[in-house]
C-alpha positions as CSV (number, residue, x, y, z in Angstrom):
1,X,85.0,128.9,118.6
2,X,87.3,126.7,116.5
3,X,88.5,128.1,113.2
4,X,88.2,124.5,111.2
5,X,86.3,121.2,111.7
6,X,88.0,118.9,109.5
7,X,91.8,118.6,110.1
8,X,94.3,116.9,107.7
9,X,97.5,115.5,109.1
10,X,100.7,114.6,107.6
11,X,101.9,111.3,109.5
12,X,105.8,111.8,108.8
13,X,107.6,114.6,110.6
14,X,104.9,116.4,111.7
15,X,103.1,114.5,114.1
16,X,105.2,111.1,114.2
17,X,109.0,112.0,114.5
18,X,110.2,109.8,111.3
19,X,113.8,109.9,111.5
20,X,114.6,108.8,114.5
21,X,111.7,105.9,113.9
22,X,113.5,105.4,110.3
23,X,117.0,105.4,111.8
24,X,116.3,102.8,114.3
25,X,114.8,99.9,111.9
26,X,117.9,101.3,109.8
27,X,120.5,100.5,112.6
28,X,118.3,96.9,112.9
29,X,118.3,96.0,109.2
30,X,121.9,97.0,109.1
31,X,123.1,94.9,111.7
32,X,121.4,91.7,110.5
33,X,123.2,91.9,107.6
34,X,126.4,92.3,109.2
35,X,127.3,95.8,108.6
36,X,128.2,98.6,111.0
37,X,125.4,101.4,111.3
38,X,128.0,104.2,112.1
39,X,126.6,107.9,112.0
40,X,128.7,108.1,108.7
41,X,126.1,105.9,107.1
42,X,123.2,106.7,108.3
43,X,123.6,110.1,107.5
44,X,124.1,108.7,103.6
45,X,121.2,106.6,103.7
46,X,119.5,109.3,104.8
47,X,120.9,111.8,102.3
48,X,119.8,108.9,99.4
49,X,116.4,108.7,101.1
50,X,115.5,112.3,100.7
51,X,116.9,113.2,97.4
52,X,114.3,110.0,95.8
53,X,111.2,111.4,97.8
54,X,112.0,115.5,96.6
55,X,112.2,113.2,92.9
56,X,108.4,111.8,94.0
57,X,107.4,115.1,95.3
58,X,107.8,116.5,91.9
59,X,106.0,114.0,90.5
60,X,109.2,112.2,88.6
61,X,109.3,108.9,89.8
62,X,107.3,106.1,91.4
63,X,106.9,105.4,95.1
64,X,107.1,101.8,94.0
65,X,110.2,102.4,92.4
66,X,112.0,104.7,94.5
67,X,111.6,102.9,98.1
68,X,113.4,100.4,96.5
69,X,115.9,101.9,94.9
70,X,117.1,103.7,97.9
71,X,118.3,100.5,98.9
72,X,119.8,99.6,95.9
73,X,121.8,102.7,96.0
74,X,122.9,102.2,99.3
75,X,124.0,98.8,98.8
76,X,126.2,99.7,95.9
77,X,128.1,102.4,98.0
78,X,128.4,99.9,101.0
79,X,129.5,97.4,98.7
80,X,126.9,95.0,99.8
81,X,124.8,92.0,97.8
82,X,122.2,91.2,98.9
83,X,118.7,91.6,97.5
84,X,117.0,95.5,97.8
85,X,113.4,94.9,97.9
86,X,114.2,92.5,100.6
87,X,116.1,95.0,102.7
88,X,113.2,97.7,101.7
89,X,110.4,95.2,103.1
90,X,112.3,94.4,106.2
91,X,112.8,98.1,106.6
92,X,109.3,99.0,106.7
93,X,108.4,95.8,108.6
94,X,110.9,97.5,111.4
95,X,109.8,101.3,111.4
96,X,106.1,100.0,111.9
97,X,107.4,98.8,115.4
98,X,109.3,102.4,116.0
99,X,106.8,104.4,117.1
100,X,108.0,108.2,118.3
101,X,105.2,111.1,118.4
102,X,106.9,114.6,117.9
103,X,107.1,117.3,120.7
104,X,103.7,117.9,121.5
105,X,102.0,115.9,119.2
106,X,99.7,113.8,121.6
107,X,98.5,117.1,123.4
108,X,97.7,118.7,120.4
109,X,95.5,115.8,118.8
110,X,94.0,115.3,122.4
111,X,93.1,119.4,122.5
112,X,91.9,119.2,119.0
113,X,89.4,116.1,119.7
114,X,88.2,117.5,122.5
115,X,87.0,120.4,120.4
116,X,84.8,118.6,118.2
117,X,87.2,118.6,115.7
118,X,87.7,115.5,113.1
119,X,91.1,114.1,112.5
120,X,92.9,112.3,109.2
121,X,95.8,111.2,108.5
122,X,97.2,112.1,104.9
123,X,100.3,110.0,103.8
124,X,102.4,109.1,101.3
125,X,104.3,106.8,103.2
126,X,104.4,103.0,103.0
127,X,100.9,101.7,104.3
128,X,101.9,98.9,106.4
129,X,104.2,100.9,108.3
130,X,102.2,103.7,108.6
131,X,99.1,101.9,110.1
132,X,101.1,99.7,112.7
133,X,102.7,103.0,113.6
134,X,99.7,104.8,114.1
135,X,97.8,101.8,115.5
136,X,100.3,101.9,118.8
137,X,100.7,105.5,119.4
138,X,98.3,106.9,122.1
139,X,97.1,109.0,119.1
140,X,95.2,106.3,117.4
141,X,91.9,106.4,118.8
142,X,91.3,110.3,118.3
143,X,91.7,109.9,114.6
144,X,88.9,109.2,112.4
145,X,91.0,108.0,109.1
146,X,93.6,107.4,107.5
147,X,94.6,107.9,103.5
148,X,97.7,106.2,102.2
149,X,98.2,107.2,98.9
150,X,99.7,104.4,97.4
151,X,96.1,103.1,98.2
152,X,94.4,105.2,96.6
153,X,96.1,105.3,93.1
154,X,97.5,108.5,93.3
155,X,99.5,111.3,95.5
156,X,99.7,114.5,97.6
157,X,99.6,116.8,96.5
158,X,97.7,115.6,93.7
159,X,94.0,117.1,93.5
160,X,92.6,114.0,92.5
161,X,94.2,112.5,96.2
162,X,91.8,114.9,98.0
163,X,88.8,114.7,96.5
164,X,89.3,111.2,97.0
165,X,89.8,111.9,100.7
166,X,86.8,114.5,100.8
167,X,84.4,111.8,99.1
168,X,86.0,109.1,101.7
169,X,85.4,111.3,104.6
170,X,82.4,112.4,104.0
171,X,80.3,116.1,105.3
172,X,83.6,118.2,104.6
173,X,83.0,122.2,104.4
174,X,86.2,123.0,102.5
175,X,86.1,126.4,103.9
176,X,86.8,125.2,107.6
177,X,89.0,122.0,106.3
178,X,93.3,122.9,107.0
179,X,96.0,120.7,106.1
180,X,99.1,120.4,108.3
181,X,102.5,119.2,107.3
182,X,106.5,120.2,107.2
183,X,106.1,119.0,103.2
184,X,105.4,122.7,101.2
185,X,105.9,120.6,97.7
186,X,103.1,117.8,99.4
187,X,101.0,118.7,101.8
188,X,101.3,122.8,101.2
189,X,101.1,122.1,97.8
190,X,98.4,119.6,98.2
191,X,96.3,122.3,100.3
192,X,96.7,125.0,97.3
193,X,95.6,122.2,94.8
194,X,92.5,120.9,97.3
195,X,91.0,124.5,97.6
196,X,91.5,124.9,101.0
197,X,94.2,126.3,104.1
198,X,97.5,124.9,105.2
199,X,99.5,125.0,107.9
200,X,103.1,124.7,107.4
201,X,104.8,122.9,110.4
202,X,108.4,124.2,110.0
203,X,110.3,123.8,113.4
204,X,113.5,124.4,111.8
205,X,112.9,127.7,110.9
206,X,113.7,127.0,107.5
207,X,113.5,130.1,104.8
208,X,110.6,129.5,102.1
209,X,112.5,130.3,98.5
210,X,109.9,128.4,96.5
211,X,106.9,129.5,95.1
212,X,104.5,127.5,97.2
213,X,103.3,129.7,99.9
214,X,100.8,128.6,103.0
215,X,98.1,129.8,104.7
216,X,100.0,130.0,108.1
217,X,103.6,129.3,109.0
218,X,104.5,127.5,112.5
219,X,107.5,126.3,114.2
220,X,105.5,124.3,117.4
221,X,102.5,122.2,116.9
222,X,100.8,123.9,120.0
223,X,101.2,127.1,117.5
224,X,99.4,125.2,114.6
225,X,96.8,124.2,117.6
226,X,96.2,128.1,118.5
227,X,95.6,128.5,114.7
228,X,92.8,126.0,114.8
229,X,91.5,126.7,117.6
230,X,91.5,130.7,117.2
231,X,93.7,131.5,120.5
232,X,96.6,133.7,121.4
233,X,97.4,136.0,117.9
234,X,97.3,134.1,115.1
């Protein structure tokens, strides 16, 4: 007997491996603008990247805004002119053609599915690169929706994103509904505010110092799969 009904994925690093799917349009982008994508700078890029989405994750700035600015910031340090919502569109336009499912990601959705179990995708990310993404992975017919925030007016972890998301999907029993995502400020956070369990991929075993605090903690997705599916300990 499975433990929940309605599962909740997060698209980026948890079941789609992101940064090597960012890196690669990076390296692309890079190149058609003449400039050298050594590891030097796409370690900064990525460095910039992630410092603007912890900013969105506490709520301080705008996706809009910050996807944007990224690549304004970069620029400057690269001492390159050119145009940054060009470079951010051409970006995206790139990473929707790199798709890359993490280690064990297809099984799991596959084992999940065959269970009877109903999968959505929960995102923040940028919609158009997130659906073509999604629409060439293997993955893409198991799942029965996907909510991209920026569509929706508002955020994870925001509770107005999930109810929202619980309207949209329709016969959800809260109590058997689990969110699972390496974000604890978004999709842990998002769980806590929605009323309902989280799973909190972490592969790198990284130490939890904040205040947020899941339901379950796992470092493989066939781990967050046994939780689901109530087998081996957890």
């Amino acid at each position: 007997m499975k433990r929940y009904d309605t599962i909740l994925f997060d698209m980026d690093d948890t079941l789609f491996d992101f940064r090597r799917s960012e890196r690669e349009a990076l390296k692309k982008t890079m190149l058609l603008r003449g400039l050298e994508p050594d590891e030097e700078k796409l370690d900064r890029y990525r460095e910039i990247s992630e410092g603007l989405w912890r900013r969105f994750d506490r709520g301080e700035v705008a996706a809009e805004w910050l996807t944007v600015e990224r690549f304004a910031q970069f620029a400057r340090e690269l001492g390159h002119r050119g145009d940054p919502a060009a470079w951010n569109k051409e970006h995206a336009e790139y990473i929707g053609r790199e798709c890359w499912l993490m280690s064990g990601a297809e099984e799991l959705c596959r084992d999940l599915f065959s269970a009877g179990c109903r999968l959505f995708i929960v995102t923040n990310g940028m919609g158009i690169s997130q659906r073509n993404r999604l629409a060439a992975s293997p993955v893409a017919p198991l799942f029965a929706g996907m909510f991209v925030s920026r569509d929706m007016g508002t955020r994870k972890p925001d509770s107005a994103y999930f109810q929202m998301v619980f309207q949209k999907a329709g016969d959800t029993d809260l109590r058997r509904t689990v969110i699972v995502g390496d974000g604890l400020l978004s999709d842990i956070q998002g769980g806590i505010n929605a009323g309902i369990d989280s799973i909190w991929f972490n592969p790198a075993k990284m130490e939890n110092t904040s205040a947020v605090q899941p339901s379950y903690q796992v470092h493989t997705l066939r781990q967050a799969g046994d939780i689901i599916l109530e087998r081996g300990s957890f």
